[in-house]
C-alpha positions as CSV (number, residue, x, y, z in Angstrom):
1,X,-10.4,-57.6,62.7
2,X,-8.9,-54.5,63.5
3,X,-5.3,-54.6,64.7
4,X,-5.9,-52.6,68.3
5,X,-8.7,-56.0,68.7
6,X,-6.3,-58.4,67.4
7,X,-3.6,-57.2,70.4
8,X,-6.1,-57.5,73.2
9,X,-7.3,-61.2,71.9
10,X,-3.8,-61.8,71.6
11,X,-3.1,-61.1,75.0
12,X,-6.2,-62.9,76.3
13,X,-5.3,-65.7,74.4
14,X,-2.1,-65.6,75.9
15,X,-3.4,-65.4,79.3
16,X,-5.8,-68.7,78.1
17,X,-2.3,-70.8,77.6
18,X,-1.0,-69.6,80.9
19,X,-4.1,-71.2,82.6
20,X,-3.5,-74.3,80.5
21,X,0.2,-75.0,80.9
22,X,0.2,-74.2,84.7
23,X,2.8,-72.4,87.3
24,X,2.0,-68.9,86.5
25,X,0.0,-66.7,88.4
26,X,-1.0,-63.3,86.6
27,X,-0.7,-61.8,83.0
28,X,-0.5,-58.1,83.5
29,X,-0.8,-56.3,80.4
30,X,1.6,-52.9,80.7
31,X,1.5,-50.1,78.6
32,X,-1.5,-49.1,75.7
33,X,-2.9,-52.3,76.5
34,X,-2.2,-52.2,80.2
35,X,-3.6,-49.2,82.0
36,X,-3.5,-46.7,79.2
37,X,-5.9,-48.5,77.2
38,X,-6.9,-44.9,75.5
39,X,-3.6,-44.5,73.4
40,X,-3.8,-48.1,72.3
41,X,-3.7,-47.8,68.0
42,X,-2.6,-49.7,65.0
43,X,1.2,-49.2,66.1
44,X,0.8,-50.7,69.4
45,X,2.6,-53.5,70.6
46,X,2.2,-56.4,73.0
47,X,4.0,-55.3,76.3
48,X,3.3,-57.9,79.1
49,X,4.4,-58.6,82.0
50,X,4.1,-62.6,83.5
51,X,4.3,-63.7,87.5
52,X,5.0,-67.0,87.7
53,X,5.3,-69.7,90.9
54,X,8.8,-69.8,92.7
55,X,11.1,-72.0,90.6
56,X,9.2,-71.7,87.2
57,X,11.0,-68.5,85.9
58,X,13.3,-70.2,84.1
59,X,10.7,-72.6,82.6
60,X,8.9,-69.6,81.5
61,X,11.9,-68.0,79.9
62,X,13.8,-70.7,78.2
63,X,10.9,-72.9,76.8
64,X,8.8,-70.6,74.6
65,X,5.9,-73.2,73.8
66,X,3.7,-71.3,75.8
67,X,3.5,-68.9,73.2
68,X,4.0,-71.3,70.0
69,X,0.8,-72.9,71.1
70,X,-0.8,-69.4,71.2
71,X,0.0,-68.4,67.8
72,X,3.4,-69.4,65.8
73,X,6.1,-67.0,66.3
74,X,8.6,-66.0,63.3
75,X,11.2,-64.2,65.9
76,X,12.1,-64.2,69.4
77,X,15.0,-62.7,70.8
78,X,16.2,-63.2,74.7
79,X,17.2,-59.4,75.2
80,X,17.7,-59.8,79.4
81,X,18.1,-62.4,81.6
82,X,14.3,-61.7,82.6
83,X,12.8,-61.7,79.3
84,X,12.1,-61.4,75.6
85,X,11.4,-59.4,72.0
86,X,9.4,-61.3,70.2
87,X,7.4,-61.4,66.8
88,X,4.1,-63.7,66.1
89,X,3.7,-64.8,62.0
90,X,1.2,-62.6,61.8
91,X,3.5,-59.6,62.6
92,X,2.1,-58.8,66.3
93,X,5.3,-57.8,68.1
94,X,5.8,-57.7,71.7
95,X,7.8,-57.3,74.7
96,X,7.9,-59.3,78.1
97,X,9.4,-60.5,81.0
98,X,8.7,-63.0,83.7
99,X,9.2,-62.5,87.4
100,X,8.4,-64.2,90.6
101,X,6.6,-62.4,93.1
102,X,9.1,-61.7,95.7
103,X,10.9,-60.1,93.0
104,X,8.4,-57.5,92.3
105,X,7.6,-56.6,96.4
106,X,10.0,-53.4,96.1
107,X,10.3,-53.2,92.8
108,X,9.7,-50.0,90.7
109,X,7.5,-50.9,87.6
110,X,4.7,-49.3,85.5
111,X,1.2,-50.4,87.5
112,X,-0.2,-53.1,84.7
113,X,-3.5,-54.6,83.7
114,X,-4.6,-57.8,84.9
115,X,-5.5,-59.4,82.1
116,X,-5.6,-63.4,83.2
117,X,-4.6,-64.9,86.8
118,X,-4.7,-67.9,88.0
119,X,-8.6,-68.4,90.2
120,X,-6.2,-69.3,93.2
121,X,-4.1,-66.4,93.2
122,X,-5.1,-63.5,95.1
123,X,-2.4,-60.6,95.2
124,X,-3.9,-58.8,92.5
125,X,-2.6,-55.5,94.2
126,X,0.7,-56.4,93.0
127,X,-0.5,-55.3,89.5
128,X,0.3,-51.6,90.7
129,X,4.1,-50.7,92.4
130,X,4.9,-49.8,96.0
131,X,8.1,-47.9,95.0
132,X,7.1,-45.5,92.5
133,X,9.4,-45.2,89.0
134,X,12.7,-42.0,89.6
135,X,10.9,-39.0,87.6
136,X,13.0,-38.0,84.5
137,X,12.0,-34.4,85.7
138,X,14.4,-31.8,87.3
139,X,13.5,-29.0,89.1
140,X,15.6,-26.4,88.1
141,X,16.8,-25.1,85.3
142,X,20.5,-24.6,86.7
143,X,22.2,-27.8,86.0
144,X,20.5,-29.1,83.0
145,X,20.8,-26.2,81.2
146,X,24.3,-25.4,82.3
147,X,25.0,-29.2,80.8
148,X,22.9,-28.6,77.8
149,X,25.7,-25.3,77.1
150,X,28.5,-27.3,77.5
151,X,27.1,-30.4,75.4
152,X,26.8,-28.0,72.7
153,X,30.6,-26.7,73.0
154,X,32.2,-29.8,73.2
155,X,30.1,-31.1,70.8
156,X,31.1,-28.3,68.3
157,X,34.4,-29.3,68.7
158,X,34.3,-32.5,67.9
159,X,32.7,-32.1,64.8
160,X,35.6,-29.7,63.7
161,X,37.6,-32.0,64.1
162,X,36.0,-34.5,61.9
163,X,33.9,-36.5,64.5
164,X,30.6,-35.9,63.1
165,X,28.0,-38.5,64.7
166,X,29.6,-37.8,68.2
167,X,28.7,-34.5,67.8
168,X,25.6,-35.0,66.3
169,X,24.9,-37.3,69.8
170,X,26.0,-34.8,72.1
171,X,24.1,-31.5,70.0
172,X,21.2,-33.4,68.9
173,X,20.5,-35.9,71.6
174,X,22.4,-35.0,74.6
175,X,21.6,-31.1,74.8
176,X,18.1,-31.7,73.5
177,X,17.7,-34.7,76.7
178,X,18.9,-32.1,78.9
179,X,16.2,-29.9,78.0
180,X,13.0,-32.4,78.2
181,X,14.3,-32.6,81.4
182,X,12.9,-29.2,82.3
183,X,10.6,-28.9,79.8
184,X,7.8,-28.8,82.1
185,X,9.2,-25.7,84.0
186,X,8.9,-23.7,80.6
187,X,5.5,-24.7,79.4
188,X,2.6,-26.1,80.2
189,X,2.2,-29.8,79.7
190,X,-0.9,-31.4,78.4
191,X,-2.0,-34.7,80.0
192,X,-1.6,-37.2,77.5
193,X,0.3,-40.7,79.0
194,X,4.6,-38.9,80.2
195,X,6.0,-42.2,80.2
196,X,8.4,-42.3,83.4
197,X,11.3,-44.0,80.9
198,X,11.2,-41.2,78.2
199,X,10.7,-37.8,78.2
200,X,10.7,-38.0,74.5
201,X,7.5,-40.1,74.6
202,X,4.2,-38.3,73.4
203,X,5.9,-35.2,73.4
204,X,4.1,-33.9,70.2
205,X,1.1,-33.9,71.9
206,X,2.8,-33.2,75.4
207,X,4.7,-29.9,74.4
208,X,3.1,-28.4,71.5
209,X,4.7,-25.1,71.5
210,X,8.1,-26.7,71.9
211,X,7.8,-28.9,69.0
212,X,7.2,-26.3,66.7
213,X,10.8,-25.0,67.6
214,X,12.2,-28.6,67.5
215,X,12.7,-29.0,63.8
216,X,15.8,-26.6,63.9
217,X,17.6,-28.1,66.7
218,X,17.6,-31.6,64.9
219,X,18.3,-30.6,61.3
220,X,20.7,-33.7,61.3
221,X,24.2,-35.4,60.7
222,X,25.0,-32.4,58.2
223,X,24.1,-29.6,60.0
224,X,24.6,-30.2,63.4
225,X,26.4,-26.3,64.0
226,X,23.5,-25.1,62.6
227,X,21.8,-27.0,64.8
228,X,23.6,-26.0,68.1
229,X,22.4,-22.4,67.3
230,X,19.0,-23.1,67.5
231,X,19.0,-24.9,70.3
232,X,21.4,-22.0,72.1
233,X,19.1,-19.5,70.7
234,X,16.3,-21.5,72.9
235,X,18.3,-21.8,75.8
236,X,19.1,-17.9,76.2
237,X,15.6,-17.0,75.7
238,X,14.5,-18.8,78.9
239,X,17.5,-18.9,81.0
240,X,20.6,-16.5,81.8
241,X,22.9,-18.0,79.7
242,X,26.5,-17.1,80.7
243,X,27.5,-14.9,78.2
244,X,31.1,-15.8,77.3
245,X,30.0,-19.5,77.3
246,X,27.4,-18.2,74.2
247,X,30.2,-16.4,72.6
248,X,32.6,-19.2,72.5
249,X,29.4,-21.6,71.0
250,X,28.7,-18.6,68.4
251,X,32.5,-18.2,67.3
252,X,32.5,-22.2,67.0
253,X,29.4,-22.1,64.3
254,X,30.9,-19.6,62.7
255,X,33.9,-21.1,62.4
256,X,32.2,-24.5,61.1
257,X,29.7,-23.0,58.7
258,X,32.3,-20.3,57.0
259,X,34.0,-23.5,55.7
């Protein structure tokens, strides 16, 4: 059986227990194997969502036979007070939590798939949210540009003075986050599944021309001045970067790399 099968039988099996053990209401699967069925792939995991009757969240959460008499698990790991990371013996991984439905009313959430509810349970519509998710989007280049600059200076500094990986953070991760962040102002975006938690998500297919560029703003833990310049070199060519701020980042490489 292919693996994209075996995670949709999981998940129905799943949904089979729930019917047997009683007190839940609706499996919603979230995800590639909620909504965005079309992205589903060998690398996919099981991310599910369960709604259970008032007073059997903790049931659901603290007793895990529900899912031992699905299939035997090798790992489970309680990683919120809502839910858990888990790993079945025959290495389908997954990701859940369990609510009740009042806690979901005003909730913001990804819509899910229903994938098993109860024949008595009717609110199906809760399987999409009335409060849509904040956007990880800004609408002007201004700010997260401006932070972006100053991510790179201050991270410059502290790898001259020997702080390497917190400069590698700010230069490699917090300029670059500031960028996706406008990234769709600066070029096109292909359709393909933006997930509303990570602009990072998909963005090889998302931003093709930008990727192409990416490789030299992440060349890693060992070259992160060298890095800063590429991803200055970006900023300048879409935005009016202040000028003495660019000369001050330029003198810093310099600096670092004629060690």
């Amino acid at each position: 059986m292919l693996r994209t099968e075996l995670l949709l039988q999981r998940l129905d099996e799943i949904g089979e227990t729930l019917g047997r053990k009683g007190g839940a209401l609706l499996l919603l699967g979230v995800g590639s194997v909620g909504v965005e069925l079309e992205r589903l792939d060998e690398y996919s995991d099981l991310d599910f969502f369960v709604i259970v009757e008032a007073g059997q969240k903790d049931r659901y959460i603290d007793r895990l036979d529900w899912l031992e008499e699905t299939y035997p698990l090798a790992y489970a790991f309680k990683n919120s007070d809502a839910g858990c990371k888990i790993l079945f013996e025959d290495g389908i991984y997954g990701e859940y939590a369990i609510f009740e439905e009042r806690e979901l009313t005003d909730a913001a959430y990804t819509e899910g798939r229903v994938v098993w509810k109860d024949p008595l349970y009717s609110n199906t519509a809760i399987a999409k949210p009335r409060r849509p998710l904040p956007s990880q989007k800004c609408d002007s280049l201004d700010f997260p540009l401006n932070e972006a600059l100053t991510n790179l200076y201050v991270g410059l500094g502290r790898y001259g003075r020997g702080e390497r990986l917190s400069a590698a953070r700010f230069i490699q991760g917090h300029a670059i986050d500031r960028i996706l962040s406008v990234l769709h102002l600066l070029e096109p975006e292909v359709d393909y599944f933006p997930d509303p938690f990570g602009n990072e998500r998909r963005l090889e297919k998302r931003y093709p021309g930008f990727v192409e560029k990416l490789g030299g703003m992440l060349q890693g833990y060992d070259r992160v001045p060298e890095s800063a310049l590429c991803i200055l070199e970006f900023i300048e060519a879409v935005y009016p970067a202040n000028p003495r701020l660019s000369t001050e980042i330029r003198s810093l490489v310099h600096k670092l790399t004629a060690r």
